[in-house]
Chimera marker file (.cmm) of the C-alpha trace (Angstrom):
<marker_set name="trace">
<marker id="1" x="2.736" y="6.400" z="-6.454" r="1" g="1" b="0" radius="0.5"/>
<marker id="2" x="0.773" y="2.682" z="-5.620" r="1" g="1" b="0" radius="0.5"/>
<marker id="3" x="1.454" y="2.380" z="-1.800" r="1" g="1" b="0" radius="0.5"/>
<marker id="4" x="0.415" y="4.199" z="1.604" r="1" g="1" b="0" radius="0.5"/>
<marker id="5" x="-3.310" y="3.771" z="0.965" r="1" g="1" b="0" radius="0.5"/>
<marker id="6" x="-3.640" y="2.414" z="3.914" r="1" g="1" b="0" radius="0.5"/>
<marker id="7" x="-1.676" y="2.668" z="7.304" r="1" g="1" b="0" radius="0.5"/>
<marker id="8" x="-1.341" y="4.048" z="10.984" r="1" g="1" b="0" radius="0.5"/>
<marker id="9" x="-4.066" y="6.509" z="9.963" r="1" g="1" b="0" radius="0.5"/>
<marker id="10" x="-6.839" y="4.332" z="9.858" r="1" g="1" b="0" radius="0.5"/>
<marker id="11" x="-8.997" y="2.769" z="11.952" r="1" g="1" b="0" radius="0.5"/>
<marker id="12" x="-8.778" y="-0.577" z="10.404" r="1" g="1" b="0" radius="0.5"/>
<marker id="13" x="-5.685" y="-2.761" z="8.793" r="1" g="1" b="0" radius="0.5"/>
<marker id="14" x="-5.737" y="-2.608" z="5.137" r="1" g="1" b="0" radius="0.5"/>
<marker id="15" x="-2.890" y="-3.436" z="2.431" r="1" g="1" b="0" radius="0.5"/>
<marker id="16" x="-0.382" y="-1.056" z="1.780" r="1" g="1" b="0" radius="0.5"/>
<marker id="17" x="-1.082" y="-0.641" z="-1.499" r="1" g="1" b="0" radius="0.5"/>
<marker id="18" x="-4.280" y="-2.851" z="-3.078" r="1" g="1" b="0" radius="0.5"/>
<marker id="19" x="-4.185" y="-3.521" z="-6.734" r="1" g="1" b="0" radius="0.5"/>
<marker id="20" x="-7.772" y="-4.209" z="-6.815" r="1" g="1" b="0" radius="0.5"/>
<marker id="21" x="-9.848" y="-4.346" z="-3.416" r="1" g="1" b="0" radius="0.5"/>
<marker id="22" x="-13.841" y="-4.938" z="-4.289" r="1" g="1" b="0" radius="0.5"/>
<marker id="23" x="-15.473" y="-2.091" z="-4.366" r="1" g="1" b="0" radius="0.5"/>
<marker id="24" x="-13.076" y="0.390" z="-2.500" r="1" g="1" b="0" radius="0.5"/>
<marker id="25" x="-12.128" y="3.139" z="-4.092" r="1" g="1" b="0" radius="0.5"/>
<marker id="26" x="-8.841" y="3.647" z="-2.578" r="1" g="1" b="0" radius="0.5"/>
<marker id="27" x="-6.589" y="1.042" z="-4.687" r="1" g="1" b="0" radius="0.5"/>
<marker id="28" x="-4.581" y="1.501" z="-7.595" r="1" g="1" b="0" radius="0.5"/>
<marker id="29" x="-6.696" y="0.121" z="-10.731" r="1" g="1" b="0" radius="0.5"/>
<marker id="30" x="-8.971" y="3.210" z="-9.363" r="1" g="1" b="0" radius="0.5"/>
<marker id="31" x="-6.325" y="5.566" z="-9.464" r="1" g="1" b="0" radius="0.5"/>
<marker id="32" x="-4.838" y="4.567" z="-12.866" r="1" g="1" b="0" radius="0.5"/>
<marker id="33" x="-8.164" y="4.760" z="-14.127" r="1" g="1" b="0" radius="0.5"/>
<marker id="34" x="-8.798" y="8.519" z="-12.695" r="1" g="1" b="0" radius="0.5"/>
<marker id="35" x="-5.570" y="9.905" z="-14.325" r="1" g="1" b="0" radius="0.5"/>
<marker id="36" x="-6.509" y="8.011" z="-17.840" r="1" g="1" b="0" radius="0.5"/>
<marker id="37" x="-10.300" y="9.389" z="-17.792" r="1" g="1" b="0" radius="0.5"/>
<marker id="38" x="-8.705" y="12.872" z="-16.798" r="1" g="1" b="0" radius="0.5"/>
<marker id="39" x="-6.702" y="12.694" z="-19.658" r="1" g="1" b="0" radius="0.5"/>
<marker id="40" x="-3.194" y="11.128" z="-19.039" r="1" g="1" b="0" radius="0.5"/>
<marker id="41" x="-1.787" y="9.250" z="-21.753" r="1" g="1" b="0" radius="0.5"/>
<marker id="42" x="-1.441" y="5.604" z="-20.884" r="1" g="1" b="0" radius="0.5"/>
<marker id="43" x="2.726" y="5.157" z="-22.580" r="1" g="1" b="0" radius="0.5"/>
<marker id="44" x="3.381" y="8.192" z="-20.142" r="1" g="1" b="0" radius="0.5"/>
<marker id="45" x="1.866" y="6.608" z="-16.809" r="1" g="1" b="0" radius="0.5"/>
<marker id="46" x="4.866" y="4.826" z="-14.288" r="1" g="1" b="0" radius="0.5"/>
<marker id="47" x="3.214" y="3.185" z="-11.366" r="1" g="1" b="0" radius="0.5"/>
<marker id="48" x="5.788" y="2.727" z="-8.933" r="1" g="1" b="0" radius="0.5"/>
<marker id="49" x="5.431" y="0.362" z="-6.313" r="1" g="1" b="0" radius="0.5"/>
<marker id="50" x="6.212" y="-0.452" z="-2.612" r="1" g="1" b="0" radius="0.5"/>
<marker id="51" x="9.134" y="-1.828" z="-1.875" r="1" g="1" b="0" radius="0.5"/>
<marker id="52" x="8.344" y="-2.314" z="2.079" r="1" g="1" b="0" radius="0.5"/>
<marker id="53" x="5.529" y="-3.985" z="3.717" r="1" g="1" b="0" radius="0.5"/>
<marker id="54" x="3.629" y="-2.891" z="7.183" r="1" g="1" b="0" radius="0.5"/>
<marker id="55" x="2.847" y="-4.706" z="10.103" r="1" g="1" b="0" radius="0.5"/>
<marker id="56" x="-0.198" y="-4.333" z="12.453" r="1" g="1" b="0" radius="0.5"/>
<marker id="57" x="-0.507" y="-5.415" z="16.167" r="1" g="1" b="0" radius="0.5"/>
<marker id="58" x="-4.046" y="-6.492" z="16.762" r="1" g="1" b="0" radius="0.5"/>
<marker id="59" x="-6.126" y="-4.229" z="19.192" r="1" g="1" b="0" radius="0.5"/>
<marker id="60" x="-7.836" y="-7.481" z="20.507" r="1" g="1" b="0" radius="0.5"/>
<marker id="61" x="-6.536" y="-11.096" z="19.834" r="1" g="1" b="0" radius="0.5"/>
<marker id="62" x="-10.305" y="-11.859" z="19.022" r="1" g="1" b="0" radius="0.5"/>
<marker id="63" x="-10.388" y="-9.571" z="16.061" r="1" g="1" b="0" radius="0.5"/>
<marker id="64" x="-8.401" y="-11.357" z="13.618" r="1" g="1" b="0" radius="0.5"/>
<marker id="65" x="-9.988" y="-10.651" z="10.280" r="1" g="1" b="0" radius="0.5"/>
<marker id="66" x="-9.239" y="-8.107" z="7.927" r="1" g="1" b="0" radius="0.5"/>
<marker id="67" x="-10.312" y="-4.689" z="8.390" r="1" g="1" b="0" radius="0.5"/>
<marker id="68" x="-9.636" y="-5.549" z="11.973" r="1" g="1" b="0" radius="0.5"/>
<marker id="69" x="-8.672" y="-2.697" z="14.575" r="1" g="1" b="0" radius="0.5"/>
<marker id="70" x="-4.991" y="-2.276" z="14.913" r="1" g="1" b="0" radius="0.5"/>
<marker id="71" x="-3.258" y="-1.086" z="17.931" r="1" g="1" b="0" radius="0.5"/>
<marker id="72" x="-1.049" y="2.033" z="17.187" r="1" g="1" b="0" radius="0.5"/>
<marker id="73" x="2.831" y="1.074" z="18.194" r="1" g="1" b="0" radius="0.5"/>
<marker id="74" x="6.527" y="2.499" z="17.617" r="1" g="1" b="0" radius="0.5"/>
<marker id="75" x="7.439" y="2.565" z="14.254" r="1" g="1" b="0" radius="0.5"/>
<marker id="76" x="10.321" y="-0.058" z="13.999" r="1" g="1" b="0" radius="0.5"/>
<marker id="77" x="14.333" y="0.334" z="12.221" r="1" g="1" b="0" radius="0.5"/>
<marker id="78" x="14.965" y="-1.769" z="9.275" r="1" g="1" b="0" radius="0.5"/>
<marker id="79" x="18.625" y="-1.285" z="9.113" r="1" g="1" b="0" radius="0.5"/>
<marker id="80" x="19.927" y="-3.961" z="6.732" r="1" g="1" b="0" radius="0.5"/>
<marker id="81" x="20.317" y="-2.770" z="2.883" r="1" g="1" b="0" radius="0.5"/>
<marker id="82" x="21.731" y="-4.253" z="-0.024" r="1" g="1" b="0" radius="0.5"/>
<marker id="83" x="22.486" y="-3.402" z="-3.541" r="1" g="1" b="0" radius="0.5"/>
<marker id="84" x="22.553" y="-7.222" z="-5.138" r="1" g="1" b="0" radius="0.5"/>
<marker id="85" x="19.001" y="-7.263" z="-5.714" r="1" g="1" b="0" radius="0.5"/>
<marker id="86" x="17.968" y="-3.754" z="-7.530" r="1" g="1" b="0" radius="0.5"/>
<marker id="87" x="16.305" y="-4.271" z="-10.585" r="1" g="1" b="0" radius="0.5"/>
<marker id="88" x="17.195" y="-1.514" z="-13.083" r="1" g="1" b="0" radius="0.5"/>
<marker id="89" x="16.420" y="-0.713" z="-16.557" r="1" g="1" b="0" radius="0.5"/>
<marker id="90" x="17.244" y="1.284" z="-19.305" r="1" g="1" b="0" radius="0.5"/>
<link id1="1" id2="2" r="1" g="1" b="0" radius="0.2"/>
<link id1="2" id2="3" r="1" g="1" b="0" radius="0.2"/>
<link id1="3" id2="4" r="1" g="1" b="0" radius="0.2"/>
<link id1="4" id2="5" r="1" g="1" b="0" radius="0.2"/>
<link id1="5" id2="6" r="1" g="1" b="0" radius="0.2"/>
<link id1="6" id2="7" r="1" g="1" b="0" radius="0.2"/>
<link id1="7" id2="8" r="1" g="1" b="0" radius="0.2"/>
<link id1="8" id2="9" r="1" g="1" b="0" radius="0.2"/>
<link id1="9" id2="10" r="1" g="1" b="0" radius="0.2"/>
<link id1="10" id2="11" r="1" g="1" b="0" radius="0.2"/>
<link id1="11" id2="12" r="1" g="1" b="0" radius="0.2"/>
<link id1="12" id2="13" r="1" g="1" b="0" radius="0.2"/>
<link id1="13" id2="14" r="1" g="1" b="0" radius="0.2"/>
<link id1="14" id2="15" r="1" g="1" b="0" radius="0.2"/>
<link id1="15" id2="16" r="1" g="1" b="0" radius="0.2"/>
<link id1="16" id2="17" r="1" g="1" b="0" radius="0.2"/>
<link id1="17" id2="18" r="1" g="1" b="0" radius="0.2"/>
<link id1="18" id2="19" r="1" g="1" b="0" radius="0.2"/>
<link id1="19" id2="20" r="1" g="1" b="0" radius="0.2"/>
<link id1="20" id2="21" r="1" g="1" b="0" radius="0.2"/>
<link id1="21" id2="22" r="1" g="1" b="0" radius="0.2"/>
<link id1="22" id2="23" r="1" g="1" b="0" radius="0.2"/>
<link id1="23" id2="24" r="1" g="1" b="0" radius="0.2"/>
<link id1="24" id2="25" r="1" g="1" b="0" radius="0.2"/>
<link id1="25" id2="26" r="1" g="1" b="0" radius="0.2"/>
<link id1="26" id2="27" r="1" g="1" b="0" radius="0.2"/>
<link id1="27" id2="28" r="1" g="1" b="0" radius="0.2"/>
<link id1="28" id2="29" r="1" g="1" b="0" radius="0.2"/>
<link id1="29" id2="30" r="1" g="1" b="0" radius="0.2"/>
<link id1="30" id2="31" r="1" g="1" b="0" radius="0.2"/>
<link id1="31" id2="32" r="1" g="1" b="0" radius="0.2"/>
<link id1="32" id2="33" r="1" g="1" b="0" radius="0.2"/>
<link id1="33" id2="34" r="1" g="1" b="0" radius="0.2"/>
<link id1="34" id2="35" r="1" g="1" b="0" radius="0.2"/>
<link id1="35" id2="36" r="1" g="1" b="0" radius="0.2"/>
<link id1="36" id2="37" r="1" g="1" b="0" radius="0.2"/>
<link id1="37" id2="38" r="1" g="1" b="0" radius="0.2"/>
<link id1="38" id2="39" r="1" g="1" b="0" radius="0.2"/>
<link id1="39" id2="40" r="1" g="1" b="0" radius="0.2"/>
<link id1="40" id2="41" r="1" g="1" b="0" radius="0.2"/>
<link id1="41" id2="42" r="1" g="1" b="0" radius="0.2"/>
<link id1="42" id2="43" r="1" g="1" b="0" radius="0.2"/>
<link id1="43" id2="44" r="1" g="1" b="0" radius="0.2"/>
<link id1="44" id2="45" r="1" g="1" b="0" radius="0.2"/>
<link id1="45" id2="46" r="1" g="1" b="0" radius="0.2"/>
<link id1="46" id2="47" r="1" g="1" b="0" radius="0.2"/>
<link id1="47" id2="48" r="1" g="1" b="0" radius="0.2"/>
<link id1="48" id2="49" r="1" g="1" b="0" radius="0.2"/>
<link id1="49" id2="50" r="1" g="1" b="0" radius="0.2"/>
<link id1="50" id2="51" r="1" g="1" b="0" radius="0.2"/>
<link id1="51" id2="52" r="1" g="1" b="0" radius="0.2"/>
<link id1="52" id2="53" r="1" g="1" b="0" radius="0.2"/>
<link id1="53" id2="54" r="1" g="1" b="0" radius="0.2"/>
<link id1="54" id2="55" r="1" g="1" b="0" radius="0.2"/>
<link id1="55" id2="56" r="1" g="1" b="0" radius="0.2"/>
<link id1="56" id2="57" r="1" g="1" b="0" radius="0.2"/>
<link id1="57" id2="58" r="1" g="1" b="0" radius="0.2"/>
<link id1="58" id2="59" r="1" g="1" b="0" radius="0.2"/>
<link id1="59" id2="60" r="1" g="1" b="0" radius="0.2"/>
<link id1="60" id2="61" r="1" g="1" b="0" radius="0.2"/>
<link id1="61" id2="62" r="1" g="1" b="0" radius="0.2"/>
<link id1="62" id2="63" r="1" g="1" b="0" radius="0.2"/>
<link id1="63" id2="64" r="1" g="1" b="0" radius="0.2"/>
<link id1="64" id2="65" r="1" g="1" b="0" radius="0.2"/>
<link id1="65" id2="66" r="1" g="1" b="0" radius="0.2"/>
<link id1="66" id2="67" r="1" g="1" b="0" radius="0.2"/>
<link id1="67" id2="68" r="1" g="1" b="0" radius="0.2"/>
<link id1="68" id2="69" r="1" g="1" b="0" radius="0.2"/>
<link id1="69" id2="70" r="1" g="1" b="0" radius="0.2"/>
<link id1="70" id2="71" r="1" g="1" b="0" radius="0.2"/>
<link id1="71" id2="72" r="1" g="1" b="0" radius="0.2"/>
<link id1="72" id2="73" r="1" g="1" b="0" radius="0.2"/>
<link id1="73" id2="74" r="1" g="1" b="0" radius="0.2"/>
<link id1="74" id2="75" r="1" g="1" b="0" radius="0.2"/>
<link id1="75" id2="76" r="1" g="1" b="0" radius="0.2"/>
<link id1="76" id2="77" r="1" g="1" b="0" radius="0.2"/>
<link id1="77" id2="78" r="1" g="1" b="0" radius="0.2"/>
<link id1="78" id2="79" r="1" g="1" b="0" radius="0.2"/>
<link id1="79" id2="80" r="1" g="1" b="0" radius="0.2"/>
<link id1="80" id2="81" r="1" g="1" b="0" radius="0.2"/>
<link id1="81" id2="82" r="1" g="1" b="0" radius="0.2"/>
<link id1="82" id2="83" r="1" g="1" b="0" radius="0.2"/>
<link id1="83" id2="84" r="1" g="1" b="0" radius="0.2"/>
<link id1="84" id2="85" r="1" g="1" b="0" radius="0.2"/>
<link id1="85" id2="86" r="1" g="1" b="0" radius="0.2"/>
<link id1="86" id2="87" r="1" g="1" b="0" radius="0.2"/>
<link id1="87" id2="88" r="1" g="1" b="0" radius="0.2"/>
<link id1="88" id2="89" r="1" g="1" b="0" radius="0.2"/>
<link id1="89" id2="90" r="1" g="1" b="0" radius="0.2"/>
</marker_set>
């Protein structure tokens, strides 16, 4: 799993799910890394990925940057699905 390393949780925005984020190490290179030096075999690893995105609602319009302070709301529906655009493989 690559996503939800960040969200409602924290005190701060932060991407859903950071391939490589400085010096953090909450992001997925670190994670991959942690299973491979724990002694997962690389051919058996699957990294799925998000397939959603988050939004944030500033606590203060004057905090803009990232890391910023985020203002807790209602989660909101997403109700539209459609089967066109899945990617499969065999």
């Amino acid at each position: 799993m690559s996503y939800d390393y960040n969200g409602s949780w924290d005190s701060y925005t932060g991407l859903n799910a950071p391939l490589s984020w400085g010096t953090r190490r909450l992001k997925v290179q670190a994670s991959v890394s942690d299973r491979i030096r724990s002694g997962a075999q690389k051919s058996k690893l699957i990294i799925a990925i998000d397939a959603y995105g988050l939004t944030f609602t500033l606590s203060s319009s004057g905090s803009y940057k990232p890391r910023g302070p985020p203002r807790v709301l209602d989660a909101l529906e997403y109700t539209h699905s459609s089967k066109e655009h899945l990617l499969t493989t065999r």
